[in-house]
Backbone as JSON Lines, residues from 0, in Angstrom:
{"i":0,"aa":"X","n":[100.13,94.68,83.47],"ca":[99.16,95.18,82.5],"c":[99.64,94.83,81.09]}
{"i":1,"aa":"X","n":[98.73,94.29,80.23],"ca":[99.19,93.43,78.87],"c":[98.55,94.91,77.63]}
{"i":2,"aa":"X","n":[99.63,95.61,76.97],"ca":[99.25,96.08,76.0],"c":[98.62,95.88,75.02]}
{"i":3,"aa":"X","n":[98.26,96.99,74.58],"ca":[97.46,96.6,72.75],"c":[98.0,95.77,71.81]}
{"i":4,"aa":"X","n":[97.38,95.13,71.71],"ca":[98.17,93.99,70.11],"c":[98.64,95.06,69.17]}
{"i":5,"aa":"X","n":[99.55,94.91,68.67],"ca":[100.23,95.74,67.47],"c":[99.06,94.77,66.27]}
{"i":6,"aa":"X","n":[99.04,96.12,65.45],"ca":[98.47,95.0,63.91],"c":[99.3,96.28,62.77]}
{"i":7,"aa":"X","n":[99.48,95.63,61.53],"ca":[99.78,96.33,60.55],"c":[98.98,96.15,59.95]}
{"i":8,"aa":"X","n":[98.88,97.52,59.12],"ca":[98.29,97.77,57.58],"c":[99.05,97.16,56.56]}
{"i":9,"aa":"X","n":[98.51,96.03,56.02],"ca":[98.95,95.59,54.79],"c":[98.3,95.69,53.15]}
{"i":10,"aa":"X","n":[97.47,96.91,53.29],"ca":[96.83,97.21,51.8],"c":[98.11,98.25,51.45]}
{"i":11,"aa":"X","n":[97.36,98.64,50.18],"ca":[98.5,99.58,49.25],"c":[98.43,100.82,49.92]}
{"i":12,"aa":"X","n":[99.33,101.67,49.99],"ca":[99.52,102.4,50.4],"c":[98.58,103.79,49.52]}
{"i":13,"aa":"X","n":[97.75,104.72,49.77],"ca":[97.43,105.78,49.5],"c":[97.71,107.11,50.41]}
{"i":14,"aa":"X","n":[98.13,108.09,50.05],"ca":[98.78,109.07,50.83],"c":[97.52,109.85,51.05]}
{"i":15,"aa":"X","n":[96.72,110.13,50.4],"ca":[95.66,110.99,50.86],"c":[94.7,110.87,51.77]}
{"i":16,"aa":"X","n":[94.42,108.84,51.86],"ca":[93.57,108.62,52.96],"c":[94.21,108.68,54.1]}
{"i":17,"aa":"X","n":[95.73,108.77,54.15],"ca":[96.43,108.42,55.43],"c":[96.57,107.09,55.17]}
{"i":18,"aa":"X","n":[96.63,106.08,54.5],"ca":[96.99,104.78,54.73],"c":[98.67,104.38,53.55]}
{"i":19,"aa":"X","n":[99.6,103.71,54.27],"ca":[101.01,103.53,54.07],"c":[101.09,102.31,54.28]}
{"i":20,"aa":"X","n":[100.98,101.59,53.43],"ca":[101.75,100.05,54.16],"c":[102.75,99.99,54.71]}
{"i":21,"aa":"X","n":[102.26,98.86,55.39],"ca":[103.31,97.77,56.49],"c":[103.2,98.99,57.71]}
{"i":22,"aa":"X","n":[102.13,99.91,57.88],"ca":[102.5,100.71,59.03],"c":[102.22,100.29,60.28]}
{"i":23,"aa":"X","n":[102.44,100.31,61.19],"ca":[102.27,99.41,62.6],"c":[101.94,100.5,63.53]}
{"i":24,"aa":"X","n":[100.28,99.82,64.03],"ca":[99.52,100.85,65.38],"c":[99.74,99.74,66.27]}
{"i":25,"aa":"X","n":[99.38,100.63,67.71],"ca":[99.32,99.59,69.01],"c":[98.11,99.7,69.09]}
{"i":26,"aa":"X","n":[97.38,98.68,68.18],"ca":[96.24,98.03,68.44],"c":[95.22,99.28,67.74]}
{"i":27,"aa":"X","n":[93.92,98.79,66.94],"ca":[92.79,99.7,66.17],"c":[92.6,100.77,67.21]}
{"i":28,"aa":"X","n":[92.84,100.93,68.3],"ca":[92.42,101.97,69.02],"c":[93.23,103.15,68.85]}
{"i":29,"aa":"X","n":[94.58,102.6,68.26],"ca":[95.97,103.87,67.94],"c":[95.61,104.78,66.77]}
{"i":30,"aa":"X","n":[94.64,104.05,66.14],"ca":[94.74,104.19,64.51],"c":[94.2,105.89,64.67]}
{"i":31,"aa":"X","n":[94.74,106.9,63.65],"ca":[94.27,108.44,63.6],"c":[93.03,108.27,63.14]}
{"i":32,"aa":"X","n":[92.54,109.33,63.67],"ca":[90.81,109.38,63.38],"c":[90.39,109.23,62.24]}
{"i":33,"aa":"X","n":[90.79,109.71,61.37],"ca":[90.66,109.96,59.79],"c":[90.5,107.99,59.19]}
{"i":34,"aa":"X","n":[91.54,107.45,59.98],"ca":[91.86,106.16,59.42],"c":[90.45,105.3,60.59]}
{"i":35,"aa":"X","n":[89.99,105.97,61.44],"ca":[88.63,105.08,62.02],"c":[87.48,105.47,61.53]}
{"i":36,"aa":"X","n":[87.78,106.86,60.86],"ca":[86.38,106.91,60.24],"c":[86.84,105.99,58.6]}
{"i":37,"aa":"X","n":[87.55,106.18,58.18],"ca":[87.38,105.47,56.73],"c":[87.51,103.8,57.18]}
{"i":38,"aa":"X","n":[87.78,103.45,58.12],"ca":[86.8,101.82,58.43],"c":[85.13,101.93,58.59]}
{"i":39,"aa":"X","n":[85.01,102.78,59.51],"ca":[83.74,102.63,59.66],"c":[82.74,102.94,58.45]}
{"i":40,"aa":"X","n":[83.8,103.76,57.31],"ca":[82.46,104.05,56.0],"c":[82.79,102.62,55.54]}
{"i":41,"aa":"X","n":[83.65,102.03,55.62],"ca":[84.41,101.08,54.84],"c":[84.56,99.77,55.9]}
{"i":42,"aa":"X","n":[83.79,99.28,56.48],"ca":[83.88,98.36,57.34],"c":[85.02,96.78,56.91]}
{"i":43,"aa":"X","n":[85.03,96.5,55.6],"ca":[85.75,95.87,55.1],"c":[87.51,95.95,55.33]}
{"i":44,"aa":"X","n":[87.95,97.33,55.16],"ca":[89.16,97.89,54.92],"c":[89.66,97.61,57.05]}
{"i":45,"aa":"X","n":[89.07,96.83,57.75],"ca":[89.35,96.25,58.76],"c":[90.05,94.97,58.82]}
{"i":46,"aa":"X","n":[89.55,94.57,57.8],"ca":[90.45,93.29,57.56],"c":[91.96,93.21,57.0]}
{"i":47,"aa":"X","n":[92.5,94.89,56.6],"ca":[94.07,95.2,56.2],"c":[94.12,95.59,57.08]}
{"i":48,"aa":"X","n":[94.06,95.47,58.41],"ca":[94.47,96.16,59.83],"c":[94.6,94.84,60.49]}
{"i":49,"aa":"X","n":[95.95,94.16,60.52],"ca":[96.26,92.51,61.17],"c":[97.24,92.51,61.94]}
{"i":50,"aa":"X","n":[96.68,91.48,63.24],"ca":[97.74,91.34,63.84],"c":[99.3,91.12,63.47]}
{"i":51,"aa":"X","n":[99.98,91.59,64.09],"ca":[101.57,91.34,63.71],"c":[101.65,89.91,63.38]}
{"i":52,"aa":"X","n":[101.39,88.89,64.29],"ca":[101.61,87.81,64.24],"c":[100.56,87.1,63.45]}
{"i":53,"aa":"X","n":[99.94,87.84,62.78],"ca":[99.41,87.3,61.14],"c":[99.29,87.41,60.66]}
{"i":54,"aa":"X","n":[100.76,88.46,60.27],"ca":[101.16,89.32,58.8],"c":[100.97,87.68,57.53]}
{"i":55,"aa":"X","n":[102.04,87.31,57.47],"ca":[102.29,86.52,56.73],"c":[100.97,85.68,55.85]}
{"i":56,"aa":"X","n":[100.19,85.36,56.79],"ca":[98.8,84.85,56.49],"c":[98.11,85.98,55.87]}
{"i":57,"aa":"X","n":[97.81,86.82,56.49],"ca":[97.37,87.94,55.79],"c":[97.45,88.07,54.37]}
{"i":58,"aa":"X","n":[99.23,88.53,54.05],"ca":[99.38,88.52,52.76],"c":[99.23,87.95,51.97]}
{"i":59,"aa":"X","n":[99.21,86.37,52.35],"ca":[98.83,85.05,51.39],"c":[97.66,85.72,51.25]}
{"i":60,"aa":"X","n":[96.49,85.61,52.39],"ca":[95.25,85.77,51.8],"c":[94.93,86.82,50.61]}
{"i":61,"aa":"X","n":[95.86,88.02,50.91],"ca":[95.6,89.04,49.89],"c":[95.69,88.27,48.31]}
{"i":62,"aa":"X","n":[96.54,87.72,48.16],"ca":[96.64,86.81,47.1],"c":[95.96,86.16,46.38]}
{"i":63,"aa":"X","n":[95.02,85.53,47.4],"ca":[93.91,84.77,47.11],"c":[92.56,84.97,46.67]}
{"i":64,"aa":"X","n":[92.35,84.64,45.32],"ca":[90.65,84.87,44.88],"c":[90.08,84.82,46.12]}
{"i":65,"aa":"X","n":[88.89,85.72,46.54],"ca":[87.58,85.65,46.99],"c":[87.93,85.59,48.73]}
{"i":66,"aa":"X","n":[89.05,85.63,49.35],"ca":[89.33,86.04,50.7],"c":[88.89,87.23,50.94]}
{"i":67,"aa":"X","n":[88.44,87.55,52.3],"ca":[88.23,88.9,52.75],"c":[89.39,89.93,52.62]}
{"i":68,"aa":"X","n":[90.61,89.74,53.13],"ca":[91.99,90.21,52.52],"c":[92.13,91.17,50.88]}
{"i":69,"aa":"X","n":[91.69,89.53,50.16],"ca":[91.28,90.12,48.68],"c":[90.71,91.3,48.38]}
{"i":70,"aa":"X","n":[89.1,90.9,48.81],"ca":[88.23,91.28,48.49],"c":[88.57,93.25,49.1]}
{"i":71,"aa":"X","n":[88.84,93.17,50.47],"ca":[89.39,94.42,50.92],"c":[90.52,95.36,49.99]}
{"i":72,"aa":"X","n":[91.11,94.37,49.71],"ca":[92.6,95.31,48.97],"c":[92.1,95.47,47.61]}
{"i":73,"aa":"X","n":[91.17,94.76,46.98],"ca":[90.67,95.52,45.85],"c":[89.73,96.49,46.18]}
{"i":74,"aa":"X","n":[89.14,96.28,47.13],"ca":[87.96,97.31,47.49],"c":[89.13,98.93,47.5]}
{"i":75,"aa":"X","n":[90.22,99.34,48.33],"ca":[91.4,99.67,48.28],"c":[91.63,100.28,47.06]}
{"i":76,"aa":"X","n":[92.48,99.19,46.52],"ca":[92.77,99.73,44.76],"c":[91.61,100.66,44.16]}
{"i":77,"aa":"X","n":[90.06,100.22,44.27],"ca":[89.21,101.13,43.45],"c":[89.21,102.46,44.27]}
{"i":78,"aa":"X","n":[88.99,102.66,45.48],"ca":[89.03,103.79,46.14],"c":[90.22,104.76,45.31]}
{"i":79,"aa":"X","n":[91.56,103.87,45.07],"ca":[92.32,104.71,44.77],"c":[92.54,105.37,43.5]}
{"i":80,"aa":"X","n":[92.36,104.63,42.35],"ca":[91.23,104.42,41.1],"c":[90.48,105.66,40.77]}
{"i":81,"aa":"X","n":[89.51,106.07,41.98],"ca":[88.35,106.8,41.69],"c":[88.77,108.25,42.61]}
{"i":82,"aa":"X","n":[90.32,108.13,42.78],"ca":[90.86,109.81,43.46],"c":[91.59,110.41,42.26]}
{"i":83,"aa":"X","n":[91.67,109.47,40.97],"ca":[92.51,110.32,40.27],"c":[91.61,111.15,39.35]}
């Protein structure tokens, strides 16, 4: 029997939504409820939930003008922005 893909969270870390970078689930199905409902308001913030084995890519993309990565981790930053 082949387990859940591990993926990490690679957005910024906010303590109130429950989200910590670099944290590692066995697979979106591990993720705490709190963290499946704020995908599902936030369907985007799925794309900082990556396989292990495409961390690295990932982060480039975060880097990058106009990637989904990007576009997610700023989506991210304003959420966090608009708790203070």
């Amino acid at each position: 029997m082949r387990g859940l893909p591990n993926v990490m969270y690679v957005g910024p870390t906010i303590v109130a939504l429950g989200l910590k970078q670099n944290t590692i689930y066995r697979g979106l199905e591990a993720m705490p409820p709190q963290l499946v409902n704020l995908v599902n308001v936030k369907p985007m913030l799925a794309s900082l939930f990556v396989p292990t084995v495409k961390i690295a890519e990932a982060k480039k993309n975060i880097m990058t003008n106009g990637t989904i990565e990007n576009l997610a981790f700023s989506e991210v930053i304003k959420m966090m922005k608009g708790q203070r």
